[in-house]
C-alpha positions as CSV (number, residue, x, y, z in Angstrom):
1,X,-31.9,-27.8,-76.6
2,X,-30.5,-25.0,-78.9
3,X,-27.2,-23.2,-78.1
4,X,-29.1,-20.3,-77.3
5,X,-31.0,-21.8,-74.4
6,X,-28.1,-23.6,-73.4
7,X,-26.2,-20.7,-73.4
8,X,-29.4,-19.2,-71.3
9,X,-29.3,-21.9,-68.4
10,X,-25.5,-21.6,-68.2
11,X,-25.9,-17.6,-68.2
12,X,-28.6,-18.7,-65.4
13,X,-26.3,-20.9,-63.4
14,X,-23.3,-18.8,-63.4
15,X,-26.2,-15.9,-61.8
16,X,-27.3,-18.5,-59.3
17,X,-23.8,-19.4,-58.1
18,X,-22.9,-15.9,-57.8
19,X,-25.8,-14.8,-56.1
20,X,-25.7,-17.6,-53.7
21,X,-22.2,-17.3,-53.5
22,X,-22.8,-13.6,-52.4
23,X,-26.4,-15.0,-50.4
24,X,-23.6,-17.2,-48.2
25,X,-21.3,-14.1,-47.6
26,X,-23.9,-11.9,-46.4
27,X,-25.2,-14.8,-44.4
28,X,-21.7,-15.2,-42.6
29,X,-21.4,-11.3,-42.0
30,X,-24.4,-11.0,-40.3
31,X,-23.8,-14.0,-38.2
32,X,-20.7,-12.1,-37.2
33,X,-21.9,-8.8,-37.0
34,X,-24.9,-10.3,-34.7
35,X,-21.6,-12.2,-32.9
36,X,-20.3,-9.1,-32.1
37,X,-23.8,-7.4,-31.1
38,X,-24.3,-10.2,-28.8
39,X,-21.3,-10.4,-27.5
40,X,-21.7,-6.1,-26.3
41,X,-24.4,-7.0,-25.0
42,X,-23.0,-10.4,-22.8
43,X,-20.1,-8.3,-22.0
44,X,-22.0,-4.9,-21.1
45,X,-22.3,-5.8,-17.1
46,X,-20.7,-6.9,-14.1
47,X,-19.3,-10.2,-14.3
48,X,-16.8,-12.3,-12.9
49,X,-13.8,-12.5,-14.6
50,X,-13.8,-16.5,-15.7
51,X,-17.5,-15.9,-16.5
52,X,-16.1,-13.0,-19.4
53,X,-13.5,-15.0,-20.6
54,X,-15.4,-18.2,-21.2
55,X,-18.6,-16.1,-23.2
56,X,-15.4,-14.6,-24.9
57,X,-13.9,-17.6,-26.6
58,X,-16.9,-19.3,-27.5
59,X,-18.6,-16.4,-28.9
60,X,-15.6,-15.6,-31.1
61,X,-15.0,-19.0,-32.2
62,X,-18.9,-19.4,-33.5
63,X,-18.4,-15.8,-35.2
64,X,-16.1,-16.8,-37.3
65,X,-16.2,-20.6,-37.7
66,X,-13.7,-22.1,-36.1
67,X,-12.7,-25.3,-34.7
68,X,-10.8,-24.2,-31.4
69,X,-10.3,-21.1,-28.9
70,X,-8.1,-20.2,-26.3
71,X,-7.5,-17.2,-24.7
72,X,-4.5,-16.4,-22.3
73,X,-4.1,-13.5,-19.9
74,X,-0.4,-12.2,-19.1
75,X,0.9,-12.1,-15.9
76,X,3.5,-9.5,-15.9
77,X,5.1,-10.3,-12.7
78,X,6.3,-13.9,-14.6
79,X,6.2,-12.8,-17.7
80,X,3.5,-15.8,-18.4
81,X,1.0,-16.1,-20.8
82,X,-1.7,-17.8,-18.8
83,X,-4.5,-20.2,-20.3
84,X,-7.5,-19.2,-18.5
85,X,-10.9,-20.4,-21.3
86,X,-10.8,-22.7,-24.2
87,X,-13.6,-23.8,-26.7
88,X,-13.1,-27.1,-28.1
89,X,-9.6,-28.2,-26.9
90,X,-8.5,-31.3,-25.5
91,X,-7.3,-31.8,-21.5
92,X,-4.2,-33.1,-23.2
93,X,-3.6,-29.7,-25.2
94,X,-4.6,-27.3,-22.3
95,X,-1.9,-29.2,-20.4
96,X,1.0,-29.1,-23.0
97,X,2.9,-26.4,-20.9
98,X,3.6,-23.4,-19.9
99,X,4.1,-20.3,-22.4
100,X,5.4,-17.1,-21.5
101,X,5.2,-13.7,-23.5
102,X,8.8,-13.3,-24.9
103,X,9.6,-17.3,-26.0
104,X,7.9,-16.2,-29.6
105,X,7.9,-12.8,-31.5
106,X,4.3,-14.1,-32.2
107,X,3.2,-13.4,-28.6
108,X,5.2,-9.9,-28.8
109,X,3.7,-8.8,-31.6
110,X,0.1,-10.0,-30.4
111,X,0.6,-8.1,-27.2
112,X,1.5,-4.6,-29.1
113,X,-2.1,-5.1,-30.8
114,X,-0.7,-7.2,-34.6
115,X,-2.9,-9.9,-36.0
116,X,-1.0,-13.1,-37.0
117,X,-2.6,-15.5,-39.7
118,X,-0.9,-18.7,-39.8
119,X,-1.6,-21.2,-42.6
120,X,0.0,-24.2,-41.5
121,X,0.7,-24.3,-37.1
122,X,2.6,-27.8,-37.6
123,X,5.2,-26.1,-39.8
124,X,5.7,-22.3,-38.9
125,X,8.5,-21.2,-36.6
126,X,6.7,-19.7,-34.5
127,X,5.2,-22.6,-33.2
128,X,7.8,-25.4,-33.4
129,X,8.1,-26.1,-29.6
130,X,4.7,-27.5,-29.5
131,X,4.8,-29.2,-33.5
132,X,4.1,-32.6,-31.4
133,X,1.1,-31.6,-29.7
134,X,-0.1,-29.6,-32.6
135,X,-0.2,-32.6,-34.7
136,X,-1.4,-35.0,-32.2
137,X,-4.3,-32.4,-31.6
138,X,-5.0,-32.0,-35.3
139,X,-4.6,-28.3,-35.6
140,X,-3.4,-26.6,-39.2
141,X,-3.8,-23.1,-39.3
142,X,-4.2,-20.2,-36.7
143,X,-5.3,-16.7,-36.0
144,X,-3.7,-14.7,-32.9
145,X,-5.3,-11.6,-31.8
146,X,-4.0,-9.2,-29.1
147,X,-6.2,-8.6,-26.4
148,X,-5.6,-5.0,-26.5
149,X,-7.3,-2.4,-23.9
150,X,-5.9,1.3,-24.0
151,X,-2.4,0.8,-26.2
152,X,-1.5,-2.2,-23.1
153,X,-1.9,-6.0,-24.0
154,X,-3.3,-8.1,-21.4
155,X,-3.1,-11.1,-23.0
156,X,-3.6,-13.2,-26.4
157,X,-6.8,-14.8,-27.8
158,X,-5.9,-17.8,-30.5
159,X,-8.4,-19.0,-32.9
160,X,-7.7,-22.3,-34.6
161,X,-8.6,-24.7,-37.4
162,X,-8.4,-28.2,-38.2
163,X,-8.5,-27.6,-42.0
164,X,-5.9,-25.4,-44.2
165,X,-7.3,-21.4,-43.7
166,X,-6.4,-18.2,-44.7
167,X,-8.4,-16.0,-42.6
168,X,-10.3,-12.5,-44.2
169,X,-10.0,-9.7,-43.9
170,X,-13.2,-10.1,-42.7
171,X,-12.8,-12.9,-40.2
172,X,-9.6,-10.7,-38.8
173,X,-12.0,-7.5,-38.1
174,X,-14.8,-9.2,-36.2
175,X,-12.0,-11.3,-34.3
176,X,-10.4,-7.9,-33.4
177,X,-13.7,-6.3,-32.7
178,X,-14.7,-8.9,-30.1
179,X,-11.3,-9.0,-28.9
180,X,-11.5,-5.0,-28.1
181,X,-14.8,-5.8,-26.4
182,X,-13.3,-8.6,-24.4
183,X,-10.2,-6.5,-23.6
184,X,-13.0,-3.7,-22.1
185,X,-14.7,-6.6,-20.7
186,X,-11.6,-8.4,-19.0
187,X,-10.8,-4.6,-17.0
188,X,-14.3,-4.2,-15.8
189,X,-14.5,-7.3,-14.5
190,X,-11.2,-7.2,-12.6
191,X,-12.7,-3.8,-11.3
192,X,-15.7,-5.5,-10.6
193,X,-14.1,-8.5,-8.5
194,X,-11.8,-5.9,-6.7
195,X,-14.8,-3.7,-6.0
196,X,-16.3,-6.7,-4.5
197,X,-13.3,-7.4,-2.5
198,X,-13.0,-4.0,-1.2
199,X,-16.6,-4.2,-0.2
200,X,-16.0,-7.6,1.8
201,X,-13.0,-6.0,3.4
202,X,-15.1,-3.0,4.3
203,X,-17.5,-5.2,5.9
204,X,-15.0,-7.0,7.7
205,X,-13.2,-3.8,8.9
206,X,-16.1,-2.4,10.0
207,X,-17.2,-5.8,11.9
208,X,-13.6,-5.7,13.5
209,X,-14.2,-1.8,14.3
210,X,-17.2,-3.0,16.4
211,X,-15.2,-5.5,18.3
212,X,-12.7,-3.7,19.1
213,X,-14.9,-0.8,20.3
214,X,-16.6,-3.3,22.5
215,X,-13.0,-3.4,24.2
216,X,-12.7,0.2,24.8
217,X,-14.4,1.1,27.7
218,X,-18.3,2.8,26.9
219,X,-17.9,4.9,29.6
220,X,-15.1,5.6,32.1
221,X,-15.6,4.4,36.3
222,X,-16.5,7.2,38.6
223,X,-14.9,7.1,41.6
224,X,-14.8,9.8,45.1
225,X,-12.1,12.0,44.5
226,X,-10.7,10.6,40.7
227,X,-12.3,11.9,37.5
228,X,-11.2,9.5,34.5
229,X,-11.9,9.7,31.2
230,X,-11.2,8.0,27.9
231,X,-10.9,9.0,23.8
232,X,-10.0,6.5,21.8
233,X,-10.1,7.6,17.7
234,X,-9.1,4.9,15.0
235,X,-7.7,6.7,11.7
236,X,-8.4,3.1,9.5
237,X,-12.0,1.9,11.3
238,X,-9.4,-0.3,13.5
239,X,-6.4,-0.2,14.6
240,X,-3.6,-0.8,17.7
241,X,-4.0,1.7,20.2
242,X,-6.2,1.0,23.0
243,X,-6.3,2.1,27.0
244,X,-8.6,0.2,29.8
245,X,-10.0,0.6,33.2
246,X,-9.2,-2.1,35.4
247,X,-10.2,-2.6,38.8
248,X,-8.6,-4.5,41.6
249,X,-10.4,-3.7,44.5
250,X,-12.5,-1.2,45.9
251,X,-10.2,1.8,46.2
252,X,-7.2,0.3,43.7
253,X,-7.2,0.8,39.6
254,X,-5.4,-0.2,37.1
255,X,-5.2,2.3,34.0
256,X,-3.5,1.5,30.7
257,X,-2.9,3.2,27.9
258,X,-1.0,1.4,24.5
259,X,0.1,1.5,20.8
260,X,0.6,-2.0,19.0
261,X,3.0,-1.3,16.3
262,X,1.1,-1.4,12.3
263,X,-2.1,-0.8,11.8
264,X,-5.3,-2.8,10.8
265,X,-6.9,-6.1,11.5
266,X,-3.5,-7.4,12.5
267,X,-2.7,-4.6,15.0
268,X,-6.4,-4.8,16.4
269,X,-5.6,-8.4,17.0
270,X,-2.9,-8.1,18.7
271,X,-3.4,-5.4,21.2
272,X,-6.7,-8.0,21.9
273,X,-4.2,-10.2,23.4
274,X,-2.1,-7.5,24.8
275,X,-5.2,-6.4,26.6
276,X,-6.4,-9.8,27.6
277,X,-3.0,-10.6,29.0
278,X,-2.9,-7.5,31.4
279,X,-6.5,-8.0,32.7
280,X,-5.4,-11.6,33.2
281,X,-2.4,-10.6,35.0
282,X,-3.7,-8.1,36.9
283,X,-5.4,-10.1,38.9
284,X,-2.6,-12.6,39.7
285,X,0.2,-10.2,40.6
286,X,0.9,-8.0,43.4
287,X,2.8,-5.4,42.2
288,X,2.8,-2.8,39.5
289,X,6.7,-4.1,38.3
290,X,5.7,-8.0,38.8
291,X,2.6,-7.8,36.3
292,X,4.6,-6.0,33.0
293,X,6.9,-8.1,33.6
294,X,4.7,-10.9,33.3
295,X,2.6,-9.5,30.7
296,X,5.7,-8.7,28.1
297,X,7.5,-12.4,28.4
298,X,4.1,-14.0,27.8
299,X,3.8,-11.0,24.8
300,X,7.1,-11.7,23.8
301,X,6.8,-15.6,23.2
302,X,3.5,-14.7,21.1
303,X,4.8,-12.0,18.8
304,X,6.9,-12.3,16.1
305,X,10.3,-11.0,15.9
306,X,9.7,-6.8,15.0
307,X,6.3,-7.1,16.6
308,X,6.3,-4.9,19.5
309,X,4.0,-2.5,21.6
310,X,4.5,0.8,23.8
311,X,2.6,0.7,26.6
312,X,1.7,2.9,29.9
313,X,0.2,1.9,32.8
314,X,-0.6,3.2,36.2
315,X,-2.4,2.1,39.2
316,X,-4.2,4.5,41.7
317,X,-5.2,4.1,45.0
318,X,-7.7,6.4,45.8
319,X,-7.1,5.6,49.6
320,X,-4.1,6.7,49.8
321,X,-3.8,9.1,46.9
322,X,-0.7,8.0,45.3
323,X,-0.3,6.9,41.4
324,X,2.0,4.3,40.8
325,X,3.5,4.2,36.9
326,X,5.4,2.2,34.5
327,X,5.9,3.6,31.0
328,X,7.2,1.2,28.8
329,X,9.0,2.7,25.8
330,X,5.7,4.9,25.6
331,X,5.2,8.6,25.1
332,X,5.6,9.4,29.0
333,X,2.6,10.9,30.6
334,X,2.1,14.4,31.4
335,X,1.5,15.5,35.1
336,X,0.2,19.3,35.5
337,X,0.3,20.6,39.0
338,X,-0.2,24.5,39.5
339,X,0.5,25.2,36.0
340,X,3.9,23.6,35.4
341,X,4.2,20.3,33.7
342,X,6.1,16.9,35.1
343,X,6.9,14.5,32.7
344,X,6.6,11.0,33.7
345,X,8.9,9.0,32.1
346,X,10.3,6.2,34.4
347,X,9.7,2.2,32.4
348,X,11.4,0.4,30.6
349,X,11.8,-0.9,26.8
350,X,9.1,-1.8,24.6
351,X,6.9,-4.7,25.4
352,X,7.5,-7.5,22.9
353,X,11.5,-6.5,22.0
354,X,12.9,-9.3,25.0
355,X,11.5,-12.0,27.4
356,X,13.7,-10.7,30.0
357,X,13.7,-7.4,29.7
358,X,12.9,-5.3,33.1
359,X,11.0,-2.4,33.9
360,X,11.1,-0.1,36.4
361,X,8.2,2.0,38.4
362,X,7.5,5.4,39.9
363,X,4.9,6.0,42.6
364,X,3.8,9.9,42.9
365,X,1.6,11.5,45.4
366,X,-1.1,13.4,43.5
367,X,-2.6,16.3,44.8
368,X,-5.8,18.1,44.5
369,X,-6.6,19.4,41.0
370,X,-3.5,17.6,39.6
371,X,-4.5,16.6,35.6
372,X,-2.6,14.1,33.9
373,X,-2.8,13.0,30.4
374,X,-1.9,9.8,28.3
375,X,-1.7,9.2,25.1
376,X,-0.7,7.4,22.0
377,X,1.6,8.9,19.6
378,X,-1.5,9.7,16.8
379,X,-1.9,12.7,18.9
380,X,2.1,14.0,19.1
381,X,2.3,13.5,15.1
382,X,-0.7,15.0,13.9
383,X,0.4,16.7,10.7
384,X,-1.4,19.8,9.5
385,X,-1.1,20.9,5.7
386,X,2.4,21.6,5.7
387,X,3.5,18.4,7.1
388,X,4.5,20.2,10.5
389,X,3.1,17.7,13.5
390,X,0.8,18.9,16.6
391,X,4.1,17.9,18.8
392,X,4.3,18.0,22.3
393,X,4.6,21.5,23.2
394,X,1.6,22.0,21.6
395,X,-0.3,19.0,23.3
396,X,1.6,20.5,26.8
397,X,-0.1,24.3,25.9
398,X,-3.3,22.2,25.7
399,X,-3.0,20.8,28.0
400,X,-2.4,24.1,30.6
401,X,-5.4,26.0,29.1
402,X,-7.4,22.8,30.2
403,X,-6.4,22.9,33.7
404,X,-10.1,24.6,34.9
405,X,-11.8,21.9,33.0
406,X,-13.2,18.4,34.2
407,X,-11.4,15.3,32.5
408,X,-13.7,14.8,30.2
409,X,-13.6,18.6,29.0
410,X,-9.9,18.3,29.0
411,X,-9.5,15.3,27.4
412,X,-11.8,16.8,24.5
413,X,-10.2,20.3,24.5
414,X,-6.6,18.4,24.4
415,X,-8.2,16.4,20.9
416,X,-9.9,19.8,20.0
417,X,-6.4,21.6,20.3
418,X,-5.4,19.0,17.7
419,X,-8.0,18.7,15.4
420,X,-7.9,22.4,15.0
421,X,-4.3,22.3,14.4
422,X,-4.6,19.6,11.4
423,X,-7.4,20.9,9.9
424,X,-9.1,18.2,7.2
425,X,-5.9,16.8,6.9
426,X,-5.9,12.7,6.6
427,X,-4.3,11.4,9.8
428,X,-2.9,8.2,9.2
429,X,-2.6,6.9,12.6
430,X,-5.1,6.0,15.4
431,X,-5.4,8.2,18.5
432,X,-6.0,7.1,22.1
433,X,-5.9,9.7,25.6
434,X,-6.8,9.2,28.9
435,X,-7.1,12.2,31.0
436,X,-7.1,11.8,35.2
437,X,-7.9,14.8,37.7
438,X,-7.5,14.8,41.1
439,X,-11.1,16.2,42.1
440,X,-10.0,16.3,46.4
């Protein structure tokens, strides 16, 4: 072969390497590039969080050719940088301990959105708590990427190799690129899983609602001579207020009217047992005194300590026309006869506060036309716009212009009077009224 030619098939070679030199780059970008396309595309819906995570370190670890993965989400409230995927690490390594934002400027400087090459993990500084595992797992060098979403870190993705590499500026782009994505990703599902949390607590709230609106009375008893009538209006779906018709004979009621202290499921659940307690007792105890006496010690043991309820009860006999009350540490019940207004007031403490705490009773003689009202403390500090409450006097001039009116019309013009007052306001605590009128 002459020079020439030789000098041809070397010219020819050196064209070959570099175009399949070049082939092999452009090969590798668009396996990245369709990396990242794929990886929009997995991360685009709603998914579980773990689900996210795991397509996140396997897809970024095939982009650009690695060995290992893992990716760790911060918890801010310990500061911890928490291992939740890996691709290609041992049980051993997962479990080499815990690693927490601040113990490297590595991890800082991740978290404010730098990417950190290492050549050599089994050397660098950064690393030299773990040298022993990082050996024994045969990792050399490493490529930390913030998980970066709106200028916050939410945790660290860390790419590794098993042979010395210094990554491109390439491999750093598409890492940072799928990072970005899997940042986006990470919030949307967390939005997603809360969403569905919400959801499942709406469904349980509203499940709740209809039991505890199967323990307000549907309708109120009618009796000769007694109108009753019953609102009961929760401000969450459910809540603690509550009131009940209870009979205990043919011509003897028991009324109560109460306010478990919080709101929710928990307060719904306990003015359940409050209410099951009374209509238990009530049918055991012979007077008004005996039974919220017995009703707040068996309360009391059940409840923790702060757990408490107000409570106001009254029994009628229709025989004789009297009302006999017990208002414990209530709002007390209004009494309006010929247009003036009688507080009645005469209890005790709260039910829940003391085992042995006692309660007194009142019994009045009700007269025709007499209209009293009870109700829980949702009505009384019904705030309008201006953050002034509906208050009693206002609930008391209500209650006078609904003197003509049956109970139900006044127990409706009463929550009218209010609603009015507040406007669209958000009222942020349940409301419950009774209204009784002496019809003879």
């Amino acid at each position: 072969m002459s020079k020439k030619s030789s000098e041809n098939v070397k010219g020819k070679r050196s064209r070959d390497g570099t175009t399949i030199g070049l082939s092999r780059k452009l090969r590798r970008l668009n396996q990245s590039l369709t990396s990242v396309k794929e990886t929009s595309y997995l991360l685009a819906g709603p998914m579980e969080l773990q689900q996210v995570l795991e397509i996140v370190v396997r897809t970024v670890a095939k982009a650009i050719h690695v060995d290992a993965a893992g990716l760790r989400l911060l918890n801010k409230e310990t500061d911890r940088l928490v291992l939740k995927a890996t691709w290609g690490l041992s049980d051993d390594y997962v479990k080499k301990g815990a690693v927490t934002a601040g113990e490297s400027m590595l991890n800082a400087m991740a978290l404010e959105g730098e990417a950190i090459d290492t050549r050599d993990m089994r050397t660098d500084s950064h690393f030299v708590q773990y040298h022993d595992e990082i050996e024994k797992e045969g990792l050399v060098s490493n490529l930390t990427i913030g998980l970066m979403y709106r200028g916050e870190g939410l945790g660290i993705l860390r790419l590794y190799t098993r042979q010395p590499r210094i990554f491109s500026p390439a491999d750093i782009k598409t890492a940072e690129i799928v990072a970005a994505q899997s940042a986006a990703a990470i919030v949307n599902a967390r939005l997603y899983a809360e969403a569905i949390d919400a959801d499942r607590i709406n469904r349980q709230m509203k499940l709740a609602g209809q039991v505890q609106l199967h323990m307000i009375p549907a309708k109120a008893p009618v009796i000769d001579g007694i109108e009753f009538s019953g609102i009961y209006v929760p401000s969450y779906g459910v809540g603690g207020d509550f009131y009940d018709f209870i009979p205990l004979s043919q011509t003897r009621w028991l009324v109560t009217l109460g306010d478990i202290m919080g709101k929710g499921i928990p307060a719904s659940l306990r003015m359940a047992s409050l209410r099951a307690m009374i209509r238990a007792f009530s049918q055991t105890y012979g007077s008004l005194a005996e039974l919220i006496s017995a009703t707040n010690g068996l309360f009391t043991a059940e409840t923790d300590i702060g757990e408490f309820a107000t409570l106001f009860s009254c029994e009628i006999d229709v025989t004789s026309g009297t009302l006999a009350y017990c208002c414990s540490g209530h709002e007390p019940a209004l009494l309006l006869r010929d247009g003036e207004v009688i507080e009645l007031g005469i209890g005790g403490t709260v039910m829940g506060l003391d085992d042995a705490s006692r309660f007194e009773t009142e019994t009045v003689s009700l007269q025709k036309d007499d209209l009293i009202l009870l109700y829980t403390d949702g009505l009384a500090d019904a705030p309008d716009f201006n953050g002034e409450h509906f208050g009693q006097k206002r609930i008391i001039h209500a209650l006078k212009n609904s003197a003509h009116l049956s109970a139900e019309g006044a127990a409706k013009n009463v929550l009218w009077s209010m609603r009015k007052f507040a406007g669209l306001n958000r009222r942020s605590d349940d409301t419950a009224i009774v209204m009784i009128k002496k019809t003879n």
